[in-house]
C-alpha positions as CSV (number, residue, x, y, z in Angstrom):
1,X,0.0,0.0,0.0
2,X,1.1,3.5,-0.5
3,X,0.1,6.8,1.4
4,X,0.0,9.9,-0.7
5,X,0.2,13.1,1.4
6,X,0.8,16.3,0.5
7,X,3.9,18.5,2.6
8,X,1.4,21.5,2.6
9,X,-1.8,21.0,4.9
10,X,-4.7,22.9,4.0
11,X,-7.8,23.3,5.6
12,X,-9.7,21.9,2.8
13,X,-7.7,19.3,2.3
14,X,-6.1,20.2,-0.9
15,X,-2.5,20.6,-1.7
16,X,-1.4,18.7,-4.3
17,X,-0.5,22.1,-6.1
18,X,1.1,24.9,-4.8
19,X,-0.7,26.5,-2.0
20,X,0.0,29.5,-0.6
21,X,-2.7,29.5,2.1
22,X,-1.1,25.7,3.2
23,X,0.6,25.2,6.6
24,X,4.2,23.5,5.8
25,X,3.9,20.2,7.7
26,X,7.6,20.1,10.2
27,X,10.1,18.0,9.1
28,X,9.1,16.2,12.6
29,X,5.9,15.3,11.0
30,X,6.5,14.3,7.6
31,X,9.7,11.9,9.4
32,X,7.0,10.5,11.4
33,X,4.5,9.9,8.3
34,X,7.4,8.2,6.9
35,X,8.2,6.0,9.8
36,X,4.8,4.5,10.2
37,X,4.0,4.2,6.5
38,X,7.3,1.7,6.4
39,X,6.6,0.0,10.2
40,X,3.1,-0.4,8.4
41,X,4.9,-2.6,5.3
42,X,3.7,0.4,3.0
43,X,5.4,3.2,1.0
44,X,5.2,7.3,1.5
45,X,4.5,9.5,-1.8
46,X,5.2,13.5,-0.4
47,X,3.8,15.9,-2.6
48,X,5.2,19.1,-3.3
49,X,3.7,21.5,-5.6
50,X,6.1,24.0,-7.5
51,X,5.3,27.7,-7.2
52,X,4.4,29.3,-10.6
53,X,7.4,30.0,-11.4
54,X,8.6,26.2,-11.5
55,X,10.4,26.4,-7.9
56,X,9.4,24.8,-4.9
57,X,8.9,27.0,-2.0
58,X,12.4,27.7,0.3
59,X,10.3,26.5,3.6
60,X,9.8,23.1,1.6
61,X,13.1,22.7,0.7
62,X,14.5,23.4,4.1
63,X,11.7,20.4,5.1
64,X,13.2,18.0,2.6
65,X,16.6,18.6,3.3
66,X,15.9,18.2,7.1
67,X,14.3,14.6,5.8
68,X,17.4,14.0,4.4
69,X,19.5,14.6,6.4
70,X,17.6,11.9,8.5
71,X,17.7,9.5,6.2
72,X,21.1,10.0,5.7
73,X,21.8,9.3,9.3
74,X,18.8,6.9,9.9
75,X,17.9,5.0,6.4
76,X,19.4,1.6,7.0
77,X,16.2,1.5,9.5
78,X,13.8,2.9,6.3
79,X,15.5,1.8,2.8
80,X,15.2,-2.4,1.8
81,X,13.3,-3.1,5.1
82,X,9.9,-4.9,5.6
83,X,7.5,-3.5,8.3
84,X,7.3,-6.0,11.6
85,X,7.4,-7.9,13.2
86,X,6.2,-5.4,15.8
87,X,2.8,-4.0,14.4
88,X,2.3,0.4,14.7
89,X,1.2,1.1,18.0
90,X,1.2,5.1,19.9
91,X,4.5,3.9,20.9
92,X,5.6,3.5,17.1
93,X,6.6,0.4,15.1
94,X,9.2,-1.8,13.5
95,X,11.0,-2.3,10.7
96,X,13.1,-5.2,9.9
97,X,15.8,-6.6,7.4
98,X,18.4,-9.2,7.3
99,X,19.1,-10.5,11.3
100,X,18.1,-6.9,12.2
101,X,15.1,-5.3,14.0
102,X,14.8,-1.6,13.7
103,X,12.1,-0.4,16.8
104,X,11.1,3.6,15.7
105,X,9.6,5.2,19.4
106,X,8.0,7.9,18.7
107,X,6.1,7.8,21.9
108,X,7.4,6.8,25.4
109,X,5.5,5.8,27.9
110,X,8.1,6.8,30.5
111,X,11.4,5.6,30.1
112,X,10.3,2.1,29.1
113,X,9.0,0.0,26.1
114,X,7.4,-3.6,27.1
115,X,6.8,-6.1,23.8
116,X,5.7,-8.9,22.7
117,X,8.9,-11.6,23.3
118,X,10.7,-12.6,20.1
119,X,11.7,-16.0,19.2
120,X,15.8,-15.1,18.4
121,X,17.9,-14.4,20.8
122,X,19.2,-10.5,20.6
123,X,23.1,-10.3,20.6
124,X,23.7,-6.0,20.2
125,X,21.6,-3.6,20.4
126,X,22.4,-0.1,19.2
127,X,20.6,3.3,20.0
128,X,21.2,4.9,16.0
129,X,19.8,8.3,17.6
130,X,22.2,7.7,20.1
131,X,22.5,6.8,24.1
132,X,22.2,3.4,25.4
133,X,19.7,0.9,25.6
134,X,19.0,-1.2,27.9
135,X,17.5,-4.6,27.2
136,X,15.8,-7.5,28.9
137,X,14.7,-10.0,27.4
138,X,12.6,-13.0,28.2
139,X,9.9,-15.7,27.2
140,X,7.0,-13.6,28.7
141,X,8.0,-9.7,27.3
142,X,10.7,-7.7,25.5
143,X,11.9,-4.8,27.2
144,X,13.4,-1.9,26.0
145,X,14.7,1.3,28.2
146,X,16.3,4.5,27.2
147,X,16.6,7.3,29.6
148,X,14.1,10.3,29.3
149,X,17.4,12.4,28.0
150,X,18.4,10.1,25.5
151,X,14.9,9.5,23.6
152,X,14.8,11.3,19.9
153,X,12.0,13.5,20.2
154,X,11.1,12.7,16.7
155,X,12.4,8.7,16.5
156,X,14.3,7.0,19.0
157,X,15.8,4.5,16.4
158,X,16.7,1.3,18.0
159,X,18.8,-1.3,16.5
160,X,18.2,-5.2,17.6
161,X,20.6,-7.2,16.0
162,X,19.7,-11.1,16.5
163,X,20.9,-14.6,16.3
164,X,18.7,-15.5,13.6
165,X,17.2,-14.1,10.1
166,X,14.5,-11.3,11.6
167,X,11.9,-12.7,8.9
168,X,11.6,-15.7,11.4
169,X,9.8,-13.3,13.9
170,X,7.0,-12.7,11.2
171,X,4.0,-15.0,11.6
172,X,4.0,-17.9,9.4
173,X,8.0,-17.8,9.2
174,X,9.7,-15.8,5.9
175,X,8.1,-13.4,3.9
């Protein structure tokens, strides 16, 4: 599936052309769209609509260089990845590729994320956004903390790296 949104909100829900009248979404929001369009397993199409004269506005530029500057830092957690095996939540989702699980918080409930358990074993895990995390695993729950000063306020990007291909954790085995 893909999601087709539009870096200028308007109140009517237009956008797709250049609007004048839209709000400019942040480059926290349009990061955050991204993030749960690929935790979700789909794809993000941003819209931008060229002024008349054929340039696109310098507040939308500034947006999408911010996004890429993200992804420049944070795409191996984005590009090539599958969404899972964690589903979205408010907390966020996951991504995953390879033997690697990539959890995107967006929302903390405290200093603490509790999961589902997995069926590998984790052997590293690496804050990309940076800090430390601190991880406890177990048959009944997955848990995941990062102190209040370390959380991204627009992704904590957390790294599992596991014993086993991360596929495995998808129901029904390999996709």
């Amino acid at each position: 599936w893909e999601s087709c949104i539009t870096i200028s909100e308007c109140k009517d829900g237009g956008g797709w052309s250049w609007r004048p009248d839209g709000r400019t979404r942040s480059a926290k929001e349009c990061v955050q769209i991204l993030v749960n369009c690929a935790c979700g397993d789909g794809n993000l199409l941003l819209n931008v609509g060229p002024m008349p004269s054929g340039e696109i506005a310098p507040e939308q530029v500034a947006v999408l260089r911010e996004i890429g500057a993200w992804l420049g830092n944070y795409g191996e957690s984005i590009y090539g990845t599958r969404g899972g095996p964690y589903r979205n939540g408010t907390w966020g989702g996951s991504t995953y590729k390879d033997r690697n699980i990539y959890l995107h918080v967006i929302d903390w409930d405290k200093d603490a994320l509790l999961l589902p358990p997995l069926k590998s074993r984790i052997v590293d895990a690496t804050v990309l956004t940076g800090g430390q995390a601190k991880i406890s695993q177990s048959e009944k729950h997955l848990r995941i903390e990062v102190d209040a000063h370390e959380q991204d306020p627009t992704d904590t990007v957390i790294k599992l790296e596991l014993d086993a291909e991360a596929a495995n954790e998808m129901d029904g085995g390999p996709k």
